[in-house]
N, C-alpha and C positions, 0 to 999 in steps of 0.2 A: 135840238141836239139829241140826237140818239144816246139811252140808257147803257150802262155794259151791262151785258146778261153775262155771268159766269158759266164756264166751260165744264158743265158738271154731264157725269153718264148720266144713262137710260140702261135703265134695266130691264130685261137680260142678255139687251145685245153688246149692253158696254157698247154702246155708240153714244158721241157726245150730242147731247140737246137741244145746241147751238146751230153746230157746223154739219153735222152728219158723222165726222170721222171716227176713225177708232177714236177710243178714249183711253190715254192721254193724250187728247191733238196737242197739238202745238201750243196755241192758245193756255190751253189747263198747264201744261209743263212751266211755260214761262212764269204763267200764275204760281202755279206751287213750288218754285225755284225762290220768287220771289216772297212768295210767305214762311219759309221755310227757310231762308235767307242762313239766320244763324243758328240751324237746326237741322244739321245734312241726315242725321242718326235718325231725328224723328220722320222727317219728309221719307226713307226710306221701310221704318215702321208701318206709316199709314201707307203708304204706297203697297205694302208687303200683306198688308189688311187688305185691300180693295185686291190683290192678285187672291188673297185666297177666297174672297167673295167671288168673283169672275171664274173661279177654277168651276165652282160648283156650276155655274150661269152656262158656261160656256163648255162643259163638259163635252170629250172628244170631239170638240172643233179645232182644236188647234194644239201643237205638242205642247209641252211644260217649258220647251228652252223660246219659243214664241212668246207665250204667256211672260218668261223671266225678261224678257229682251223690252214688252210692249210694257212690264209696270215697272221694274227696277234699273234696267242695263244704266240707261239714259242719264238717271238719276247719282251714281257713282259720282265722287268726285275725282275729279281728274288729275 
């Protein structure tokens, strides 16, 4: 039976280590939804950590409202 490897970046493409994809795939979202289950404020703290990690990683590759959309948008609750 295959192991789950968790959907963690790579640095400093912020691509995930797993799948290839940007990171937050898919995979890491549903993971950090679900750890962060009854903790919407903190999941969007840490989430608000790794966008400002990424800003510096990833400087002018992508605007600020890409950047907000790929670590925070998602994460809102609805």
């Amino acid at each position: 039976m295959p192991r789950y490897r968790p959907h963690v970046a790579a640095r400093p493409s912020w691509r995930c280590r797993v799948c290839g994809a940007t990171w937050p795939c898919s995979p890491a979202r549903l993971a950090l939804l679900g750890e962060y289950r009854e903790n919407r404020t903190g999941l969007l703290i840490y989430l608000g950590t790794m966008m400002y990690d990424a800003t510096d990683d990833l400087h002018g590759q992508l605007p600020p409202q890409a950047l907000a959309d790929r670590f925070l948008t998602w994460a809102r609750p609805r």
